[in-house]
C-alpha positions in Angstrom: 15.5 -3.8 -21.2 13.0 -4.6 -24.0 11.4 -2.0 -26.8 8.2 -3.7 -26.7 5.7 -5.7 -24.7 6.8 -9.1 -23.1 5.4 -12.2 -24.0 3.0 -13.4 -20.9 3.5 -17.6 -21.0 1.6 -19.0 -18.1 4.5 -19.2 -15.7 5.2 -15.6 -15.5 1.5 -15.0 -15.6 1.5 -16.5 -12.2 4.2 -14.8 -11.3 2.5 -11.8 -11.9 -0.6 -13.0 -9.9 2.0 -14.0 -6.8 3.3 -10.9 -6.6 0.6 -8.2 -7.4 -2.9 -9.2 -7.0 -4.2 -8.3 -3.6 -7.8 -9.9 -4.4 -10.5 -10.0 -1.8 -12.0 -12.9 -1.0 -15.5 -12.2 -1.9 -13.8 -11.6 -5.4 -12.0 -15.0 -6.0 -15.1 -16.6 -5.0 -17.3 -15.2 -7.6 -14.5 -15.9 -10.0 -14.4 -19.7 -9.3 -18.0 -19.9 -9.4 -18.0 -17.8 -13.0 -15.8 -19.8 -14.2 -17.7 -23.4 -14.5 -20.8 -21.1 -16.2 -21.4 -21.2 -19.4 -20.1 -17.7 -21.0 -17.5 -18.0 -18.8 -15.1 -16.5 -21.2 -16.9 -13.2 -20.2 -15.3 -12.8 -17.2 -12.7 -9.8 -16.5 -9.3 -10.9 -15.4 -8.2 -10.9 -11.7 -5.1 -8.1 -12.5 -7.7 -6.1 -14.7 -10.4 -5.9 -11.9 -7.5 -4.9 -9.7 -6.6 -2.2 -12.1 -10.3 -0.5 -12.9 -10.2 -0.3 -8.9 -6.4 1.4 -8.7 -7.8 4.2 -11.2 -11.2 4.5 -9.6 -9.3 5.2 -6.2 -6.1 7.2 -7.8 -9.1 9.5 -9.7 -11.4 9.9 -6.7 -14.1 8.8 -9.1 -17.3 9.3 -7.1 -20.2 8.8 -10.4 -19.2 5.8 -12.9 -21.0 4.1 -15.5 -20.4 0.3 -16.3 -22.0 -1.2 -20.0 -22.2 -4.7 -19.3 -21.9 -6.4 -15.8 -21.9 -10.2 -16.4 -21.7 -11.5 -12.8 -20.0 -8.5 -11.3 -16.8 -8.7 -11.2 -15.8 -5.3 -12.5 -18.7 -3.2 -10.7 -18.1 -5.2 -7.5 -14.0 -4.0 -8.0 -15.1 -0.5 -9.2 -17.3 0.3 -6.3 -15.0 -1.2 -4.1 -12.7 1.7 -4.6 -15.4 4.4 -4.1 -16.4 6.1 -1.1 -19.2 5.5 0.6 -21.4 8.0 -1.0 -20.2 6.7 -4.6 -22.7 5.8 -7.4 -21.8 3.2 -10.3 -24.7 3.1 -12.7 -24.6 -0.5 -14.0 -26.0 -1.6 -17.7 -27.2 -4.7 -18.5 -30.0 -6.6 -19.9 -29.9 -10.3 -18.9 -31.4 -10.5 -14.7 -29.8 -14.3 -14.7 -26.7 -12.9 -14.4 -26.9 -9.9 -12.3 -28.8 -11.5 -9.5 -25.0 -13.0 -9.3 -23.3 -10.1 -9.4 -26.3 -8.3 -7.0 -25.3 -11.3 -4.4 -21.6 -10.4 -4.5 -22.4 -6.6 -4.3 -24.1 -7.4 -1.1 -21.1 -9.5 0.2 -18.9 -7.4 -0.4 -20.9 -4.3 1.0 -20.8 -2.2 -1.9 -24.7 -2.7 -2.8 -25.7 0.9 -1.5 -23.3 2.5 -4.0 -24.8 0.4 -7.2 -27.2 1.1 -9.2 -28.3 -1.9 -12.1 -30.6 -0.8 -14.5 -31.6 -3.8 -16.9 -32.8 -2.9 -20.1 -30.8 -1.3 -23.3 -28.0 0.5 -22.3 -28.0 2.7 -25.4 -31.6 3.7 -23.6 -30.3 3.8 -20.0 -27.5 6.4 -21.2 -29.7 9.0 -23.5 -32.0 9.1 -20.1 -29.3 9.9 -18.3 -28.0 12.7 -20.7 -32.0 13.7 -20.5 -32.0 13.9 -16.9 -28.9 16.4 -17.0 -26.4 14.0 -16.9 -23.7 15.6 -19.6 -20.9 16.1 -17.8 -21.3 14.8 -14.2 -19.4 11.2 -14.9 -15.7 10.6 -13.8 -15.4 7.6 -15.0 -16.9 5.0 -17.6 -16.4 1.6 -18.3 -17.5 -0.6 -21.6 -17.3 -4.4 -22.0 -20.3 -5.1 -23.8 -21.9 -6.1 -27.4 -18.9 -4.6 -29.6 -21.7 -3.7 -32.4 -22.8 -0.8 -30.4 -19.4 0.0 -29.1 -19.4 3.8 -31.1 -22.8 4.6 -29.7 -21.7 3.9 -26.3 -18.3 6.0 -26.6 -19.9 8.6 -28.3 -22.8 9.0 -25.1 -20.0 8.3 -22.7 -17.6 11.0 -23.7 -20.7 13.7 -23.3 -21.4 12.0 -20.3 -17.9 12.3 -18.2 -16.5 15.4 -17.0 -13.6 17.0 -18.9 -10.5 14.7 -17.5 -13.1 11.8 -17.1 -11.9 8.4 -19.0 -13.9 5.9 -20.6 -12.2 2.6 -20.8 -13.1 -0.3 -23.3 -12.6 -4.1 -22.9 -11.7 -6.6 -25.5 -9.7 -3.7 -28.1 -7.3 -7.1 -29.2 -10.3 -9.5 -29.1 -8.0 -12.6 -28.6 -5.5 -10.8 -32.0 -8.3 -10.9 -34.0 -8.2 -7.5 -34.9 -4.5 -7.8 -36.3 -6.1 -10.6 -38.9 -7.3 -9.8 -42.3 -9.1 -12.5 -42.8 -11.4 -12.2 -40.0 -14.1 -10.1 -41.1 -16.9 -10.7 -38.7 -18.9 -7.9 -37.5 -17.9 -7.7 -33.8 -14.4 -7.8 -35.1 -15.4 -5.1 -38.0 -16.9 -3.1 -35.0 -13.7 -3.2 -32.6 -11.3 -2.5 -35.4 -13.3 0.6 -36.0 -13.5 1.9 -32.5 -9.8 1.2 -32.3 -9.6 3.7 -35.1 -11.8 6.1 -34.3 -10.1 6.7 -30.9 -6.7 6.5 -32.1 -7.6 9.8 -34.8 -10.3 11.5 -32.1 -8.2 14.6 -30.7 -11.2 15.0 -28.3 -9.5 12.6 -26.2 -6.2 11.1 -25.0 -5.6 7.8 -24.8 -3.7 4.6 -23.8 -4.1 0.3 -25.2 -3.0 -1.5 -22.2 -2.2 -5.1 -23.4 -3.8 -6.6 -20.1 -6.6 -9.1 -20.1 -7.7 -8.8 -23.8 -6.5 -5.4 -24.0 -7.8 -2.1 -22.4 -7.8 1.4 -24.1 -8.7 4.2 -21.8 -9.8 7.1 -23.4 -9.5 10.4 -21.7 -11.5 13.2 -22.3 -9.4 17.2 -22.8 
């Protein structure tokens, strides 16, 4: 029995894979094909895709929000474990990539319950608290430029519902965060979100050590 976190090397990562990831095909296609791109460091991790879609389907989430879709991997898994009659509003600003991920949401069948909106996403979320919005979301998920990181937790938490969660991509940035000497501004950015959530008694939270660690922030 350990008191911490196990080291992942690569063979137990595949281990891992082997024995828990139930990934469709539609999904392992767009992750081969993401991966010879250029940015491909962007992409969310198979188990981590897999995981977004456990909570969506454990919380009955029925209204999301994603910041930042890349080529779809995590709306595609998201909407994959809504119902039908689900809506994911999806964030982004660059139309190169999400007429990838707008291809996979079509073969995977999930297009009818995503909605992208390209533009600012600081913008796309104050229109949606203008329309009435506060309140209505079950679920949120960020993995986008870490400079605006507070902006878009602070929009997101009025957004959900109480018991919604908010969950945040890249909270280790590859250890970065643990180094002093690092004192770049997305780094500077993260480090403060880190802190933020871990003093905010608005919410409850978890850092999940998967991928390049996940916090999920709940909302009392």
């Amino acid at each position: 029995m350990s008191t911490r976190t196990i080291s992942v090397d690569d063979r137990l990562y595949e281990y891992i894979l082997r024995v828990s990831l139930r990934e469709p095909e539609v999904l392992r296609r767009l992750r081969e094909e993401t991966a010879k791109m250029p940015g491909a460091g962007m992409q969310l991790s198979p188990e981590q895709g897999q995981l977004l879609r456990f909570l969506v389907e454990a919380l009955g989430v029925r209204k999301a929000i994603e910041i930042g879709v890349f080529t779809g991997y995590s709306s595609t898994s998201m909407a994959l474990g809504m119902p039908p009659d689900g809506r994911l509003i999806a964030c982004d600003v660059n139309e190169e990539w999400t007429a990838i991920a707008r291809r996979c949401w079509r073969e995977a069948g999930v297009e009818n319950r995503i909605e992208l909106r390209l533009g600012e996403a600081i913008r796309t979320l104050d229109a949606l608290l203008a329309d009435g919005g506060a309140g209505t979301f079950d679920f949120a998920f960020v993995d986008a430029d870490k400079e605006n990181m507070d902006g878009y937790y602070e929009r997101c938490l009025e957004l959900l519902r109480p018991g919604g969660i908010v969950g945040f991509d890249n909270v280790l940035w590859a250890g970065r965060v643990a180094d002093p000497s690092d004192r770049s501004e997305s780094t500077g950015a993260i480090r403060a979100l880190n802190d933020k959530l871990h003093a905010d008694e608005r919410v409850f939270l978890t850092l999940v050590p998967i991928g390049d660690g996940l916090t999920l922030a709940r909302k009392r």
